[in-house]
MIVOVO-734065 format. One record per residue (C-alpha): x, y, z; residue in one letter; residue number from 1. Coordinates in nm, 2 decimals, decimal comma. Each point is the difference from the previous one (the first is absolute). Example, Ala and Ser with C-alpha at 12.3 -4.5 7.8 and 13.67 -1.06 7.14 Angstrom:
MIVOVO-734065
1,23 -0,45 0,78 A 1
0,14 0,34 -0,07 S 2
END
This chain:
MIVOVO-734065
0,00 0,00 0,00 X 1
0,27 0,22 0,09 X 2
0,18 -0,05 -0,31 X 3
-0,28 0,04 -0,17 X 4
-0,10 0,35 0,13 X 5
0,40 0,09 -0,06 X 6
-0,03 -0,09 -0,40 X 7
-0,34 0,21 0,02 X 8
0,11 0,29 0,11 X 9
0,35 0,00 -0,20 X 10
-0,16 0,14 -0,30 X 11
-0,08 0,38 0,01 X 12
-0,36 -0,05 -0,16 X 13
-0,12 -0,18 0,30 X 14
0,15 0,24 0,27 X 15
-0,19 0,27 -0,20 X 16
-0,32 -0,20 -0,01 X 17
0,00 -0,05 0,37 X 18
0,10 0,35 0,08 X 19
-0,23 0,17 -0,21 X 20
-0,31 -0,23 0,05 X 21
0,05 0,05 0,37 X 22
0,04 0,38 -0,02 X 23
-0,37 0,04 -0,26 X 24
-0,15 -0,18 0,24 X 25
0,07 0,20 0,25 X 26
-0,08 0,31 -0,20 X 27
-0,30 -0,15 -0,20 X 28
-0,17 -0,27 0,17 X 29
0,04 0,17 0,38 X 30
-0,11 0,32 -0,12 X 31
-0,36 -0,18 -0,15 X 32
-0,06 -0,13 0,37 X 33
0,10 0,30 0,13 X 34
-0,25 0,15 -0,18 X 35
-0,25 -0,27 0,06 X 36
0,06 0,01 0,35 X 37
-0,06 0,38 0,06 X 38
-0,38 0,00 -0,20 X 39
-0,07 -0,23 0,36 X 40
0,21 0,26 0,25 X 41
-0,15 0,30 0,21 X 42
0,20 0,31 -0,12 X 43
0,15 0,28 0,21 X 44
-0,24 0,25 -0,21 X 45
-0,33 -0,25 0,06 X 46
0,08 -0,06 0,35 X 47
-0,30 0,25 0,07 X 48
-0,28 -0,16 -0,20 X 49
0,01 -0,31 0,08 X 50
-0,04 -0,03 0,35 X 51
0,19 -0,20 0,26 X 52
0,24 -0,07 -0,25 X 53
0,37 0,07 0,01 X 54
0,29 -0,03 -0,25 X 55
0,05 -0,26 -0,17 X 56
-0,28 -0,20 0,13 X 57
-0,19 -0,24 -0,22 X 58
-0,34 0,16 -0,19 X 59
-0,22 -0,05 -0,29 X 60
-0,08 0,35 -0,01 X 61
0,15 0,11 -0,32 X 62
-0,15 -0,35 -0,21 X 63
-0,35 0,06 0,15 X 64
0,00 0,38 -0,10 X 65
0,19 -0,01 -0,33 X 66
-0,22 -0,28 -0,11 X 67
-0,39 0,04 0,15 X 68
0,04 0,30 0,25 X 69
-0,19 0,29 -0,06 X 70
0,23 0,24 -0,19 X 71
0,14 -0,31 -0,22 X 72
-0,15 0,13 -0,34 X 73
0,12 0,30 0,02 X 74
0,37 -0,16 0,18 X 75
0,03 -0,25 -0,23 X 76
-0,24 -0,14 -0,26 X 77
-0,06 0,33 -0,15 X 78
0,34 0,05 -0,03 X 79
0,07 -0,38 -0,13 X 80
-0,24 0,06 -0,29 X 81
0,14 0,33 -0,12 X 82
0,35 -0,18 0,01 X 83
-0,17 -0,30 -0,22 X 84
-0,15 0,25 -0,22 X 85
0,29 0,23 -0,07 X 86
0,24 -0,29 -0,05 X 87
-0,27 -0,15 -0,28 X 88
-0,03 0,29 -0,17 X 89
0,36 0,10 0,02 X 90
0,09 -0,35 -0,16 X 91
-0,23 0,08 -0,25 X 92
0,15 0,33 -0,10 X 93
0,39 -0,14 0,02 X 94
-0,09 -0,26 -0,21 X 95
-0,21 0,15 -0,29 X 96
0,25 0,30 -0,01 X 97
0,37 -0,25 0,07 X 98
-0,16 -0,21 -0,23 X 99
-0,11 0,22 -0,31 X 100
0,36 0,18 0,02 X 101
0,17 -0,36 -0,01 X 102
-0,19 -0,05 -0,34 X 103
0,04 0,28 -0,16 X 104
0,37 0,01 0,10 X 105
0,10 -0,36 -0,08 X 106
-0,24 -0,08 -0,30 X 107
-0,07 0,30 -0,22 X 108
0,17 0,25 -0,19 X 109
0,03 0,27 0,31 X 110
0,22 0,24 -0,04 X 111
0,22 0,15 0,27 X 112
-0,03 -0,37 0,15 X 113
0,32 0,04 0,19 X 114
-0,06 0,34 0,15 X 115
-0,35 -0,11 0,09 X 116
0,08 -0,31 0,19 X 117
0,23 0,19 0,19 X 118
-0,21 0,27 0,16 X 119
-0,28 -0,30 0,02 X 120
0,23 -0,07 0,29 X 121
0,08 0,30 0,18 X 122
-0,34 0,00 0,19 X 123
0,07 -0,35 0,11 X 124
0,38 0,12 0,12 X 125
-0,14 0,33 0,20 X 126
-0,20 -0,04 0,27 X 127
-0,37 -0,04 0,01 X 128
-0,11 0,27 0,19 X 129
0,18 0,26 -0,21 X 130
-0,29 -0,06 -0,27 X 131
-0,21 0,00 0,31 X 132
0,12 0,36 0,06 X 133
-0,02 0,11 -0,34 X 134
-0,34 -0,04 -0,02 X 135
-0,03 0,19 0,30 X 136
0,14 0,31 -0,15 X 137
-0,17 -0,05 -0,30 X 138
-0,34 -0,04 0,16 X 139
-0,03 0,08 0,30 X 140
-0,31 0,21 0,10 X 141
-0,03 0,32 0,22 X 142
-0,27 -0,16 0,21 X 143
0,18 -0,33 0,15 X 144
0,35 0,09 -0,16 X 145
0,02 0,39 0,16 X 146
0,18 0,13 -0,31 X 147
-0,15 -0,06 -0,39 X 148
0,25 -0,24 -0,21 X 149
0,14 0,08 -0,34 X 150
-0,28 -0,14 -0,17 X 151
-0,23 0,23 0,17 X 152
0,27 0,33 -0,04 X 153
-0,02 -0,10 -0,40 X 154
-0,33 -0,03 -0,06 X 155
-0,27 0,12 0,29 X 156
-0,13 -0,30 0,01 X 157
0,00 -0,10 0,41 X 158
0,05 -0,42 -0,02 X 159
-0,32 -0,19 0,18 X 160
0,18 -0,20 0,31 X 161
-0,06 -0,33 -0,14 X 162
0,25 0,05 -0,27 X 163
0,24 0,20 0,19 X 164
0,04 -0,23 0,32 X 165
-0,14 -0,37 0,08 X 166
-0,05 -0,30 -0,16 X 167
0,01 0,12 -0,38 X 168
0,34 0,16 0,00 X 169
0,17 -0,28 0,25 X 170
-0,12 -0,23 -0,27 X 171
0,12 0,15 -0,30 X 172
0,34 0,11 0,14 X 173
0,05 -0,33 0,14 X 174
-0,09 -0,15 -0,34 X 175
0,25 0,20 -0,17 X 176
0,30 -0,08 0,26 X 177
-0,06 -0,40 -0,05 X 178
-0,08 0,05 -0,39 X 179
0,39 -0,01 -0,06 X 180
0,01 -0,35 0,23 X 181
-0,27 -0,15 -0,27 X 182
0,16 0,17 -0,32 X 183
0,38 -0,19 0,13 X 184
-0,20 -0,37 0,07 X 185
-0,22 0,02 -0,33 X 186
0,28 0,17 -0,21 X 187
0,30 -0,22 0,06 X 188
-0,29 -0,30 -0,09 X 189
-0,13 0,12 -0,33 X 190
0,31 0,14 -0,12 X 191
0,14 -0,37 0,01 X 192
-0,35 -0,13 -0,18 X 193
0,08 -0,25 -0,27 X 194
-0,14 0,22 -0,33 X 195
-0,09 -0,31 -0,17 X 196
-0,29 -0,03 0,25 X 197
-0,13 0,34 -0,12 X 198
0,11 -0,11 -0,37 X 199
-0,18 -0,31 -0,05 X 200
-0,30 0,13 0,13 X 201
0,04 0,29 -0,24 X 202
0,07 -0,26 -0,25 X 203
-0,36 -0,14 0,09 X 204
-0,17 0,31 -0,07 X 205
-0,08 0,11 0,36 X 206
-0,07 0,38 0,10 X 207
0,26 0,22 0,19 X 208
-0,26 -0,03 0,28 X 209
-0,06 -0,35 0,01 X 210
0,39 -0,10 0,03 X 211
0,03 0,22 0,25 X 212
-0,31 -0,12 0,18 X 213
0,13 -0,36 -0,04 X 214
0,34 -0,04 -0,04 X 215
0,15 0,30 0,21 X 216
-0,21 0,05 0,31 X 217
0,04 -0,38 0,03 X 218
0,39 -0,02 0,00 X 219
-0,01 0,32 0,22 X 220
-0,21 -0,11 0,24 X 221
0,23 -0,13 0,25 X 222
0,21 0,37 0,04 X 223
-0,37 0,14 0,00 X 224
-0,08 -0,22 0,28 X 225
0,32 0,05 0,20 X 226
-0,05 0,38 -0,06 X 227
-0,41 0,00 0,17 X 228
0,14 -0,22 0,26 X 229
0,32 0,22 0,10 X 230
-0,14 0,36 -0,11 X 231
-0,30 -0,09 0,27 X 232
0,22 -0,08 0,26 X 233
0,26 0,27 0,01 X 234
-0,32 0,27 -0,08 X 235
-0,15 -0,20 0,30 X 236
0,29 0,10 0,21 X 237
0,07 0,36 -0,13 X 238
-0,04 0,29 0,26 X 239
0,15 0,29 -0,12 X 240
-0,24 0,07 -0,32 X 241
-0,34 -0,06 0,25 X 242
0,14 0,21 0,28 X 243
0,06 0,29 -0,26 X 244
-0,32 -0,03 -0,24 X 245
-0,19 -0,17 0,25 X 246
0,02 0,19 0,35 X 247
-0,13 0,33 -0,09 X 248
-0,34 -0,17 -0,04 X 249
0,04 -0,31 0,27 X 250
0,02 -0,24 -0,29 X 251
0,17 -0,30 0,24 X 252
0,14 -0,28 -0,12 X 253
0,17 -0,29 0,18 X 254
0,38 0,14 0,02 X 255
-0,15 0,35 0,09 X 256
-0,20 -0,13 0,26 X 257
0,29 -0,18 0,10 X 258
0,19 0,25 0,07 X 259
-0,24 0,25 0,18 X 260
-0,04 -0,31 0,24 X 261
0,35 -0,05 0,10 X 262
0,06 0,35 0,07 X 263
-0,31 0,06 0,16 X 264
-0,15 -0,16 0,33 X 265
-0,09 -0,36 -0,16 X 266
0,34 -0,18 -0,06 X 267
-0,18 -0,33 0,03 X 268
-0,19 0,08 -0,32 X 269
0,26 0,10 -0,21 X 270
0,22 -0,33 0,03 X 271
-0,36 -0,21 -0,06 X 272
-0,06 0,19 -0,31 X 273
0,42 -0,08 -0,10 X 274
-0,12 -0,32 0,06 X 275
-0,27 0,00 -0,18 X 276
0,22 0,18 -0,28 X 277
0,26 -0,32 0,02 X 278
-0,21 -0,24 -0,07 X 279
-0,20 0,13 -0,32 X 280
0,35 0,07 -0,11 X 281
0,16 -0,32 0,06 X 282
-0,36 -0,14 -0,14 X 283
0,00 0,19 -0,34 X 284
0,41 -0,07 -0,08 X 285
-0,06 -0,39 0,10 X 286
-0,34 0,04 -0,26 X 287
0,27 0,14 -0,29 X 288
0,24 -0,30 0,08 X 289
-0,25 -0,25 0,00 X 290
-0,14 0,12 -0,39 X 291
0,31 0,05 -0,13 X 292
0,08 -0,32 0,15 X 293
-0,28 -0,16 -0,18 X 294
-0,02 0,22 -0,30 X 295
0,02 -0,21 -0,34 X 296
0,29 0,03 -0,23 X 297
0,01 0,31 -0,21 X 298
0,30 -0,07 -0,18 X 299
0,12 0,34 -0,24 X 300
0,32 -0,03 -0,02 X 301
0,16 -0,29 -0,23 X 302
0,31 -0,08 -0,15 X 303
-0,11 0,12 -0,35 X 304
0,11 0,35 -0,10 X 305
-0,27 0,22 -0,01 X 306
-0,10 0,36 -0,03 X 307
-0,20 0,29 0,19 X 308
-0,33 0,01 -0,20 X 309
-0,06 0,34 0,04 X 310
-0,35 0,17 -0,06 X 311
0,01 0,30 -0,23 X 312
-0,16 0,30 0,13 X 313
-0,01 0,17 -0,29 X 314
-0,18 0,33 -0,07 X 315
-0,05 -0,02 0,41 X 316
0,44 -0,03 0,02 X 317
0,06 0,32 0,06 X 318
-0,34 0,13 0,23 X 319
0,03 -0,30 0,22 X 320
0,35 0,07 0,03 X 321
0,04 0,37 0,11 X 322
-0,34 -0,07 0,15 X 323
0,19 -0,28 0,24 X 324
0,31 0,26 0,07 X 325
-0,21 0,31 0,09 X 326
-0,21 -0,23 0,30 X 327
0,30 -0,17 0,11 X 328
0,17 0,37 0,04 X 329
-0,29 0,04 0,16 X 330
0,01 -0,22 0,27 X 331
0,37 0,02 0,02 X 332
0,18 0,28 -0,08 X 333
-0,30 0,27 0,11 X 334
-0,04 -0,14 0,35 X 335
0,33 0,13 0,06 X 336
-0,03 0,32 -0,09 X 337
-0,33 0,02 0,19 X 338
0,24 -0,07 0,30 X 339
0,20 0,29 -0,09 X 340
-0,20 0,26 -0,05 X 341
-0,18 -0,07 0,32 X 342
0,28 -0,03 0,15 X 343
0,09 0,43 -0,08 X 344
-0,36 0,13 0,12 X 345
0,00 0,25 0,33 X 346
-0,40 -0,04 -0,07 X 347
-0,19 -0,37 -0,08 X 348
-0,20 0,07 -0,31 X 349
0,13 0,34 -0,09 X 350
0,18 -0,11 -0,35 X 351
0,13 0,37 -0,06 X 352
0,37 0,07 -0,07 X 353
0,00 0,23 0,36 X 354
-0,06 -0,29 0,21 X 355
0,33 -0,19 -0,11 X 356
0,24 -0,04 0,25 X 357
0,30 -0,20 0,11 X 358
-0,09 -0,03 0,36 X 359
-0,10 -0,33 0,00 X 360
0,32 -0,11 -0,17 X 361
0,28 0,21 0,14 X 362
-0,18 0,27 0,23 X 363
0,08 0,07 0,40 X 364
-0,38 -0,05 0,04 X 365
-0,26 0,25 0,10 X 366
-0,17 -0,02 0,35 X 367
-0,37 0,06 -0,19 X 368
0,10 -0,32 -0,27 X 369
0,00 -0,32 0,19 X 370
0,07 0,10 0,29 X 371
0,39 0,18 -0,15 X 372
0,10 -0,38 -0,14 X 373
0,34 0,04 -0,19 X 374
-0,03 -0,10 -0,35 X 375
0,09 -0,36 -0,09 X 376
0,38 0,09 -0,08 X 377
0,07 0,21 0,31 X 378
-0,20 -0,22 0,23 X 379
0,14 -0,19 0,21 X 380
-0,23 -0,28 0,06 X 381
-0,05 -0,03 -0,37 X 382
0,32 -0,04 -0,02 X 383
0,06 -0,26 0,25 X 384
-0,30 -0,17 -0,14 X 385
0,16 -0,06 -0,32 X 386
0,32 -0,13 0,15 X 387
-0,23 -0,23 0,20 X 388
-0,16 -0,09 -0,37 X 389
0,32 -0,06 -0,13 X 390
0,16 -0,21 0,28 X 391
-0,31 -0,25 0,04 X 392
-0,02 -0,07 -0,40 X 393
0,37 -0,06 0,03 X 394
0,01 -0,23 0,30 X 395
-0,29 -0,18 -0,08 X 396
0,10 -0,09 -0,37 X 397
0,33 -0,06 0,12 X 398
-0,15 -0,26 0,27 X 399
-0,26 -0,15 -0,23 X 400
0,21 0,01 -0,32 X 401
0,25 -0,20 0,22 X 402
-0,18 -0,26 0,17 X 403
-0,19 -0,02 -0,32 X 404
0,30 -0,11 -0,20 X 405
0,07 -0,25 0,36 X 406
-0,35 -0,13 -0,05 X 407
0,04 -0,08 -0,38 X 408
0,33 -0,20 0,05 X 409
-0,11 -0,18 0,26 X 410
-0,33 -0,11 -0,18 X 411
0,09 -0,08 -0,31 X 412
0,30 -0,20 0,16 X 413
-0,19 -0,22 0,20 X 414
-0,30 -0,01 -0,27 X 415
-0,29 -0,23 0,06 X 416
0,03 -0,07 0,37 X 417
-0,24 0,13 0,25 X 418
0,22 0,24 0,21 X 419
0,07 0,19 -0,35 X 420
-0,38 0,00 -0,07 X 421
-0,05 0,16 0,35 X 422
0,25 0,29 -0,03 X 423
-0,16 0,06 -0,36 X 424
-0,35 0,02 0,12 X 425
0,09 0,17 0,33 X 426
0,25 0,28 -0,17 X 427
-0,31 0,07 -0,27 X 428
-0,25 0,02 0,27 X 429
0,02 0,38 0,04 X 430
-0,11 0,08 -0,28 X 431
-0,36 -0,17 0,06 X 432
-0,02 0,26 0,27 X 433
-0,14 0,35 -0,07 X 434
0,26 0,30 0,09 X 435
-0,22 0,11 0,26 X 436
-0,12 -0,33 0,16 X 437
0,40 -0,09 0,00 X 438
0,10 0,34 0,16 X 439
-0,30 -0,04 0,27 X 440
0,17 -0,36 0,07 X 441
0,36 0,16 0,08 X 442
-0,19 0,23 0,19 X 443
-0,17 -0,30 0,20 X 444
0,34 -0,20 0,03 X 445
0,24 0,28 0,10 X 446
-0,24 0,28 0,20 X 447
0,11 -0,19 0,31 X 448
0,30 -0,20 0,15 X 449
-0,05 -0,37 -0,06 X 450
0,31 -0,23 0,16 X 451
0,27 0,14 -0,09 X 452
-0,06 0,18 -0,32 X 453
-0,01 0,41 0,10 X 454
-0,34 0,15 -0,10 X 455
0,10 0,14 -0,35 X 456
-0,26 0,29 -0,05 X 457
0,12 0,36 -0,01 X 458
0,35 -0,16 -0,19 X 459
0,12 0,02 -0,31 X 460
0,08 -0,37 0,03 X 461
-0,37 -0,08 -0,01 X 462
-0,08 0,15 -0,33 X 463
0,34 -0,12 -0,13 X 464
-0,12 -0,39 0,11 X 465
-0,37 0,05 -0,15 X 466
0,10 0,13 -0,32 X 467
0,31 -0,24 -0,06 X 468
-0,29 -0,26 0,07 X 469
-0,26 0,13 -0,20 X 470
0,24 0,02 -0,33 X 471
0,19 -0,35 0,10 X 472
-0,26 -0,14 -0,33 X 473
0,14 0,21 -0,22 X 474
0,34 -0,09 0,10 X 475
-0,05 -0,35 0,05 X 476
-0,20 -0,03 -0,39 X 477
0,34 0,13 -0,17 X 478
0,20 -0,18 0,24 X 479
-0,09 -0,32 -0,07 X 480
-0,06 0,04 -0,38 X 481
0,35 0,15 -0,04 X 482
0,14 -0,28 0,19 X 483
-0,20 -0,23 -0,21 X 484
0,18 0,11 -0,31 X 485
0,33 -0,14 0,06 X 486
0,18 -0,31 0,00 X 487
0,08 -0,22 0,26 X 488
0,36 -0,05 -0,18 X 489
0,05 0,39 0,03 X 490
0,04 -0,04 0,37 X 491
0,14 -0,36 0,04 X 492
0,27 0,11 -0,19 X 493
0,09 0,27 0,25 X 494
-0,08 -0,30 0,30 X 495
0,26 -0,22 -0,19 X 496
0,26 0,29 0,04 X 497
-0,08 0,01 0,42 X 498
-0,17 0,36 -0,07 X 499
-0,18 0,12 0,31 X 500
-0,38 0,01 -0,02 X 501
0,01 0,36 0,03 X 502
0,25 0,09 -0,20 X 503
-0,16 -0,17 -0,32 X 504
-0,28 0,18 0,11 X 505
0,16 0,32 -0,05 X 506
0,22 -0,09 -0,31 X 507
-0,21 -0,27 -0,16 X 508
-0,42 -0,03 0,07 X 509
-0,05 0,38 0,04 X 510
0,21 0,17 -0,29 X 511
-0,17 -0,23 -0,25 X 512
-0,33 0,00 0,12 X 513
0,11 0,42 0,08 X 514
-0,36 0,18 -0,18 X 515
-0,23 -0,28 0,10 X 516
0,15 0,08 0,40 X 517
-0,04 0,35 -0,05 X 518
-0,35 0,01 -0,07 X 519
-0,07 -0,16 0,35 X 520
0,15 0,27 0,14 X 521
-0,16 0,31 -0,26 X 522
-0,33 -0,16 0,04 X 523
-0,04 0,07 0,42 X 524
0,22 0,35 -0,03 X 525
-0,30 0,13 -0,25 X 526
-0,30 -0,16 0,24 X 527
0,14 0,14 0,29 X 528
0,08 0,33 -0,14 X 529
-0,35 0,05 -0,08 X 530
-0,16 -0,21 0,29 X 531
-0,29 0,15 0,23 X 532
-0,20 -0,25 0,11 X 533
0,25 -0,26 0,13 X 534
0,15 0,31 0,22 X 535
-0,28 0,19 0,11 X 536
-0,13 -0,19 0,34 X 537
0,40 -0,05 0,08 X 538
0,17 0,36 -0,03 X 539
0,06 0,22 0,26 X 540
0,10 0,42 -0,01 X 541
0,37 -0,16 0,03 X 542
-0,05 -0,24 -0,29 X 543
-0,19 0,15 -0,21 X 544
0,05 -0,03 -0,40 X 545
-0,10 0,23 -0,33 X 546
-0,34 -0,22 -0,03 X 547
-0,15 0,02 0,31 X 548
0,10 0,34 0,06 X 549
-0,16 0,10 -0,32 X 550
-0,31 -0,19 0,16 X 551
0,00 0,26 0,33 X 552
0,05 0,31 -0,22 X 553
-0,27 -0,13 -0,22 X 554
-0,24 -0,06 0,31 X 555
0,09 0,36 0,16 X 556
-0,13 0,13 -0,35 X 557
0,35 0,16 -0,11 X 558
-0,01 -0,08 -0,34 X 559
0,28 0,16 -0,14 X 560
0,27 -0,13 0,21 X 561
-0,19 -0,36 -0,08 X 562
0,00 0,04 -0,36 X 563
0,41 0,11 0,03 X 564
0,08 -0,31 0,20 X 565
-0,16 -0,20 -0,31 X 566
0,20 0,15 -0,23 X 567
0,28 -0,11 0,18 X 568
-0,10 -0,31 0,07 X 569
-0,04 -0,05 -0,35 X 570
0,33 0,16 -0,11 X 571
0,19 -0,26 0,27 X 572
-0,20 -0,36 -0,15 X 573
0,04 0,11 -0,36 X 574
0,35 0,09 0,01 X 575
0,09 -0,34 0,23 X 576
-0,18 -0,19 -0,30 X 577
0,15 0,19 -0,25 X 578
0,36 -0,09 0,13 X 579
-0,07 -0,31 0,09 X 580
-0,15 -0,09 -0,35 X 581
0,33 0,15 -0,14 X 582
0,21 -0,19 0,22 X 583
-0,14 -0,34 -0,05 X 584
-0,22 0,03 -0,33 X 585
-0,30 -0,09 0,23 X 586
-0,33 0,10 -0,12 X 587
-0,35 -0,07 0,13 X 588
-0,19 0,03 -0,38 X 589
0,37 -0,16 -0,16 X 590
-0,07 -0,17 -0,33 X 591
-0,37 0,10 -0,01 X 592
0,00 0,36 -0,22 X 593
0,23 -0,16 -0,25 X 594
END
């Protein structure tokens, strides 16, 4: 037995195996009973209602009135519906709009294809809630909004408040964030459709719509039904575009409820509806594995050479074209300058040259504007805030870009046995859990000393951990495929030699495999750069970072200085991407545009 456990552990993969599958559990598996645990705990803040209680004692209080008390429509159920809605209908826009882009990108005549599939990106690359914001200062009304938006400065026409806040716009702007996430799945699928499919149909006299009707929707089917199932989860978990569109008229949905639980007086609730959260999350991602799973073949791609059919536009080439431009500018390139121009006004809704100032960027503040606030460049918690931004994103991709790269070599080396299966399903966990269920489970885990792990909350370290976590997937995803890639000979060679195990780690495994590595550590940097609702319910005035701070200046109704701090949240993301992309050739649409 001895000698057994010696010859185990001489080889680095299993070491790793151990090590890591004992340090997830800890920070997966213990944080889900944490969290468990706590919807059935008296809480210092409900110590007062329910009577003869104390802390930490044992209560059914928060089940009874989340599920059948007397405030549980409004607590949960109404918000649970409006979540269910909002997702459905969001999955509905993303698709039609990712999908109809794919087409005419990959199989017609469009011009400008490579330009266009580009910026078809950009809203999936910036954060959600700067659309979210956009709309804001494009419609925003005087009567909920307190100052008129651009739309209504332009043409006097004062928006009615079910287009300007609520369900409608949280729809369509998340829509248009996840439409990138359907046009990358149904792109990179038709633009590797076999063209004698198309051909032989064409062959056989069938219509334009009729192929389309049977031959493409079929072969695209699957990417459409991985797109439903993952657009409704992650527009199930979003916070940030409800709490901006949705909280100037009370629209509540589960995350926003959420959080107004867990920093009001009914803890208890908030980590039952987390809970809740989980387990339609883990429900709908097992549902996608199970029909993909099961899906029949849909075999496109063949060893026989064969070309794009491409459909030809004709007379419509050009209209379509600059048509397709003009409303991705739109969404894209306008938002931004929406940011910037509210960004320069003394006055909300006063678009004349003689309210432009640069107070709000560079200015010593005023005591009658926000109470004298420095602008974002002179301000010193800004500042701070950004350096806090920075050194999270950096930390946590280099912990999860790391451990992802440890969790792919140790996987794909010990293949097929049931320890590698558990570290594979335990390091992709995470992402089953929405951002703000998994940040109210850190919350749970570390509020409080437990043993002898410190309580974590009010650290750095805290939102450091639950953001390496979090993006571990990512990691772990191009991890295990790079690793995947090579040849066992590669490194057996070195092994012949007596190289260490890390040294042909460092010479060998990662300068091969070098782009694949680096986007497990691009792909957490950009989350966490432009990450709300994973922070939120764990920063404190010392922690604080550029998103949630944008959240308070949002809430205290100083536009401007919120509308600055998007620009440079912006700036920081798209300049990360942009070097990254040129340092590594990484590119989230790659191969798509042509």
């Amino acid at each position: 037995m001895i000698n057994r456990v010696k010859t185990y552990f001489s080889k680095p993969e299993h070491i790793i195996l151990i090590l890591l599958i004992i340090i997830l559990s800890y920070l997966i598996i213990l944080p889900l009973v944490s969290i468990v645990m706590d919807t059935f705990s008296v809480h210092s803040a409900e110590r007062m209602r329910i009577r003869g209680s104390e802390i930490g004692d044992f209560t059914t209080y928060h089940w009874n009135n989340v599920f059948t008390g007397k405030y549980s429509y409004s607590l949960f159920y109404q918000p649970l519906l409006n979540t269910i809605i909002v997702s459905l209908i969001t999955c509905a826009i993303a698709i039609s709009v990712g999908g109809l882009l794919a087409w005419l990108v990959t199989r017609t005549n469009l011009r400008f294809r490579r330009v266009i599939s580009t910026m078809i990106i950009l809203p999936y690359i910036m954060p959600s809630w700067t659309l979210a914001m956009a709309w804001l200062n494009f419609f925003k009304n005087s009567r909920i909004g307190g100052a008129q938006g651009i739309f209504t400065a332009l043409t006097g026409i004062e928006t009615a408040d079910w287009f300007a806040y609520g369900f409608f716009p949280i729809v369509v702007v998340l829509g248009l964030h996840y439409a990138p996430f359907a046009y990358i799945l149904i792109g990179g699928i038709l633009r590797n459709m076999d063209a004698n499919l198309e051909e032989a149909a064409v062959i056989l006299k069938a219509s334009r719509l009729k192929i389309f009707r049977k031959i493409t929707i079929p072969i695209v089917l699957p990417a459409v039904l991985s797109t439903f199932l993952l657009v409704f989860s992650s527009a199930m978990s979003a916070f940030a575009v409800p709490a901006f569109l949705g909280s100037p008229v009370r629209y509540q949905v589960l995350t926003t409820q959420l959080f107004r639980t867990l920093n009001g007086v009914n803890p208890g609730y908030g980590y039952l509806i987390a809970l809740v959260m989980i387990v339609i999350g883990t429900l709908i991602l097992t549902v996608n594995q199970i029909l993909i799973g099961r899906r029949r073949s849909y075999t496109t791609v063949t060893g026989k050479a064969s070309n794009i059919s491409r459909v030809n536009l004709k007379g419509f080439r050009n209209v379509i074209s600059i048509a397709l431009l003009v409303v991705l500018i739109i969404i894209t390139i306008v938002p931004l300058g929406t940011f910037a121009l509210q960004s320069f006004l003394v006055v909300p809704g006063d678009y004349s040259f003689d309210n432009l100032s640069t107070i709000f960027w560079a200015g010593e503040g005023q005591p009658d504007i926000a109470n004298g606030e420095p602008g974002i460049l002179k301000n010193k918690y800004i500042l701070q805030g950004l350096w806090n931004s920075v050194s999270l994103s950096i930390l946590v991709a280099l912990i999860a870009g790391t451990v992802g790269i440890l969790v792919g070599y140790s996987v794909v080396k010990t293949r097929g046995k049931p320890l590698s299966n558990l570290l594979d399903r335990l390091a992709f966990f995470p992402y089953l859990i929405p951002s703000m269920a998994f940040g109210a489970i850190y919350l749970s885990m570390f509020a409080v000393n437990r043993g002898p792990i410190p309580a974590l909350y009010g650290t750095f370290a805290i939102l450091v951990i639950a953001g390496a976590v979090k993006y571990l997937p990512f990691a772990t995803r191009a991890g295990i495929n790079a690793v995947l890639q090579l040849g066992k000979e590669i490194e057996e060679a070195a092994m012949i030699f007596g190289i260490k195990w890390w040294k042909r780690m460092i010479r060998i495994i990662i300068p091969i495999q070098k782009s694949a590595f680096v986007s497990g550590y691009m792909l957490p940097f950009i989350s966490s750069m432009r990450e709300l609702s994973l922070y939120i319910l764990l920063v404190t005035p010392s922690t604080r970072i550029l998103t949630t701070m944008l959240f308070q200046y949002n809430e205290k109704g100083w536009d401007q200085y919120a509308n600055a701090i998007v620009l440079l949240i912006i700036a920081v993301v798209l300049l990360s991407y942009y070097i990254l992309n040129k340092i590594t050739g990484a590119s989230i649409d790659k191969g798509i545009g042509g």
